[in-house]
C-alpha positions in Angstrom: 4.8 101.7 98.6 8.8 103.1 97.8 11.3 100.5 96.9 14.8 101.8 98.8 14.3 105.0 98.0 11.3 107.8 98.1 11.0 111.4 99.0 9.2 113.6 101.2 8.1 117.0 101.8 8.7 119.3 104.3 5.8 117.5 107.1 7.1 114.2 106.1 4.6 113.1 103.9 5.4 110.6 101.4 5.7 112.5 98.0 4.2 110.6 94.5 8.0 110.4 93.3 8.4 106.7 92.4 11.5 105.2 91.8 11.4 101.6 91.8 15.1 100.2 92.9 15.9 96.5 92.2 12.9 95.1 93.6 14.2 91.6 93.5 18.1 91.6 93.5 18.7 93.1 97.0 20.7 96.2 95.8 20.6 99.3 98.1 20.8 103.0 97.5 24.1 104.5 99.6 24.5 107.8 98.1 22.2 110.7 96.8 22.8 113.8 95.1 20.5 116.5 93.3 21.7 118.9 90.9 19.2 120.6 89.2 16.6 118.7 87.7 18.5 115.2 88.4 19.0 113.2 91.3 22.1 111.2 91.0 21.6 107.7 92.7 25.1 105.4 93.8 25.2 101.9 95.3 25.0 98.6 94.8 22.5 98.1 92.6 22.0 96.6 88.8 18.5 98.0 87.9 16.5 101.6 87.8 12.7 101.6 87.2 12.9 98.4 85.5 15.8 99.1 82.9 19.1 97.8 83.7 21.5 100.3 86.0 24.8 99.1 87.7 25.3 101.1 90.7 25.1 104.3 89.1 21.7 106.1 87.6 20.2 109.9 87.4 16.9 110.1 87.3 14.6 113.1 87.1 13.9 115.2 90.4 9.8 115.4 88.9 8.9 112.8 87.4 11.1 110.3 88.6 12.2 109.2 85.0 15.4 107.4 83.8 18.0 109.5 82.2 19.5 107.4 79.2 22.9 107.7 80.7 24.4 104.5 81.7 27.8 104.5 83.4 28.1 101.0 84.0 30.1 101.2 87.1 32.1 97.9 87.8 31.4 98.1 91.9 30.3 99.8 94.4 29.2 103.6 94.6 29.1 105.3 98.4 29.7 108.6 98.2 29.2 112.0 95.5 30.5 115.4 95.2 29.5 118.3 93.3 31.8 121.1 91.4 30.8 123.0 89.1 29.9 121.0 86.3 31.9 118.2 87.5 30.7 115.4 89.5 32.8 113.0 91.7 32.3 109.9 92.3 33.4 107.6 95.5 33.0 103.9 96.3 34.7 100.6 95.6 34.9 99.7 92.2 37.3 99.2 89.9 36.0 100.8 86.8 34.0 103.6 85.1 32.2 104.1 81.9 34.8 101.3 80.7 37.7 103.5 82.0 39.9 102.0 84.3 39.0 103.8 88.0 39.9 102.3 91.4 37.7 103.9 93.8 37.4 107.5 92.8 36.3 109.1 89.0 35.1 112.5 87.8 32.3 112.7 86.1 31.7 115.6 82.8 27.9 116.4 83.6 27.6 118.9 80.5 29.3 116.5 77.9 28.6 113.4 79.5 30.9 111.4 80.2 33.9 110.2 82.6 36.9 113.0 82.1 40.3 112.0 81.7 41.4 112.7 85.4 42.4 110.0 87.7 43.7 110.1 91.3 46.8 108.0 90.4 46.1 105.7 93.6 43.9 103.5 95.0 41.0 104.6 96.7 37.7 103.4 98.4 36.0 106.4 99.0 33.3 106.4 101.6 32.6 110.4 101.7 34.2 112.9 99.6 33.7 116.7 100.1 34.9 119.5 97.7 37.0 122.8 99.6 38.5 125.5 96.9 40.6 123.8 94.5 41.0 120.6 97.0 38.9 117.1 97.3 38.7 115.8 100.6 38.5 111.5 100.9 37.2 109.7 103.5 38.6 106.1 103.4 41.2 103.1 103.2 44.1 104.8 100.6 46.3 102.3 99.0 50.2 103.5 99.7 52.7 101.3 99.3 50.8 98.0 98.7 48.9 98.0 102.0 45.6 99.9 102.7 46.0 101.9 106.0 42.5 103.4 106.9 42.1 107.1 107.0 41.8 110.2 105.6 43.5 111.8 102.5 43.2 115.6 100.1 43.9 115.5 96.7 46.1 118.5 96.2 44.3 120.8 92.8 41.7 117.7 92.1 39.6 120.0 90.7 42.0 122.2 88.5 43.2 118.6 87.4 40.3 117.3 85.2 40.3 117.9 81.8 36.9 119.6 81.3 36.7 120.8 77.6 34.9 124.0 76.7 33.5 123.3 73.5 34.1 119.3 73.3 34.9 116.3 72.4 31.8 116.1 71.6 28.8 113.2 72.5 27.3 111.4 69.7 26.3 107.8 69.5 27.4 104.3 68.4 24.4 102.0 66.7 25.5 98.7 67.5 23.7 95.7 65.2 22.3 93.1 66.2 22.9 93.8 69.9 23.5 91.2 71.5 25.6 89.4 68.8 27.5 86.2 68.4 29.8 86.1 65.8 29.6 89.8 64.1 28.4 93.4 65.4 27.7 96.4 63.1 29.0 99.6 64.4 27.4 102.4 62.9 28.8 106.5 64.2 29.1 109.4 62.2 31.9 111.9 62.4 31.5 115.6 62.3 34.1 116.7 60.4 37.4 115.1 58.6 39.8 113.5 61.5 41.9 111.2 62.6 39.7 108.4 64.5 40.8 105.9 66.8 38.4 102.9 67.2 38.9 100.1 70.1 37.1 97.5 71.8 37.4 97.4 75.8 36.5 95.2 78.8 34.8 96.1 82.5 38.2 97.1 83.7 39.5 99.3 80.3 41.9 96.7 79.1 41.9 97.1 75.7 40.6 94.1 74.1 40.7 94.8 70.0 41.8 98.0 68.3 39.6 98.3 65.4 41.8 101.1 64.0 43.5 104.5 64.1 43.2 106.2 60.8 41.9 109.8 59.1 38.3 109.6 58.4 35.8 111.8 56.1 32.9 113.2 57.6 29.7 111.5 57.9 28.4 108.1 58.2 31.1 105.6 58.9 31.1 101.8 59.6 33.1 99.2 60.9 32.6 96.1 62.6 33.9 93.5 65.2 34.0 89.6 64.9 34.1 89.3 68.7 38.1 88.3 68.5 40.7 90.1 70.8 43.9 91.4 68.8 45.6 87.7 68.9 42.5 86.6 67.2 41.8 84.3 69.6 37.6 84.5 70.4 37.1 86.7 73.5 34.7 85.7 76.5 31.2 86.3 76.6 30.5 90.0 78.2 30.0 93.4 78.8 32.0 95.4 75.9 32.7 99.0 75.6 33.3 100.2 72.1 35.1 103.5 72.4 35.5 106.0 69.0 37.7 108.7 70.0 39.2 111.6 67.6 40.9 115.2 69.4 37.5 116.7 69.3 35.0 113.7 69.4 33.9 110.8 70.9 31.4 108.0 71.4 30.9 105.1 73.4 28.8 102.1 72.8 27.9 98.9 75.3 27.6 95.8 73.4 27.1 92.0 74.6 28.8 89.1 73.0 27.4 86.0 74.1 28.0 82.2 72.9 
């Protein structure tokens, strides 16, 4: 038994790859892509192999094993395309990795995680193909406040991301407890002496609370979040993104705040 997804070799024959897709929320696999020793999986989905995935998962080509990566794409992914080392990503959804994206975001497979580039528009991308320095979109285009249906190239796309060669580089954010209430611990360690900027974000990248921009010493640092927005007023229960950012660096964390 597969659950929305399997594989098969060459006579057809079910292969013992096992990747178990929402088996009871009705989500649905619309995109796949292998690179390597990863398949990348897009739809509309909100759990992988038991562990919670929202629409956007790799998992391994073998063994059929989560990756740790968790994008948390806010919507819909339909479509993928492969350059180089950069992956886009196509669908309807209105954010990435806690980045504000509307329909279309690029993807840093080496450092791991969503580059800087944006296509300044709105997008639902149903397919997407990569030609030279050109991506190619398949799907409604937001121009002038209405979404005619069609088909659209991004001049230089790929030129356009911000891929660094030697970072920022990934490290992680211990969050404590996790989910919290009133307080969270953020734990992170910087490599070297720099100017850090800390912030807390929503689904859609809307800053929530900016924890602070200030030069830091290397090694262990801590700081922590009561849960209030930057009027102080007590923000909703939800999905947070905390982001610690420096010219060289950087670190994302998902926390819940509930009531």
């Amino acid at each position: 038994m597969r659950t929305k997804v399997a594989a098969v070799d060459l006579n057809g024959d079910l292969t013992s790859w096992n990747v178990v897709v929402d088996p009871f929320n009705g989500g649905r696999v619309r995109s796949i892509l292998v690179q390597g020793s990863n398949v990348y999986l897009g739809g509309s989905f909100t759990a992988i192999q038991g562990r919670e995935r929202d629409n956007l998962a790799i998992v391994d080509t073998t063994s059929g094993l989560l990756s740790t990566w968790d994008p948390y794409i806010v919507g819909e992914v339909d479509a993928f395309a492969m350059y180089g080392a950069t992956l886009y990503v196509g669908g309807l959804f209105i954010s990435a990795g806690g980045l504000s994206r509307r329909g279309l975001a690029a993807f840093d497979t080496v450092h791991g995680f969503f580059t800087p580039w944006t296509a300044n528009a709105g997008v639902v991308a149903n397919s997407l193909i990569v030609s030279g320095n050109d991506l190619y979109i398949c799907g409604p285009i937001l121009t002038g406040g209405t979404w005619p249906s069609g088909f659209a190239r991004f001049s230089n796309a790929v030129t356009a991301v911000e891929v660094p060669t030697s970072g920022p580089r990934r490290t992680g954010i211990a969050a404590t407890p996790n989910p919290f209430r009133s307080d969270v611990a953020l734990r992170f360690s910087v490599p070297h002496a720099t100017a850090v900027d800390v912030g807390v974000y929503d689904l859609r990248g809307r800053l929530v609370r900016h924890l602070g921009s200030s030069a830091m010493s290397a090694g262990d640092q801590e700081l922590h979040w009561d849960g209030r927005d930057d009027s102080g007023k007590l923000a909703d229960a939800g999905v947070f993104f905390v982001r610690v950012r420096s010219d060289d660096y950087q670190a994302t964390a998902k926390v819940l705040r509930m009531r």
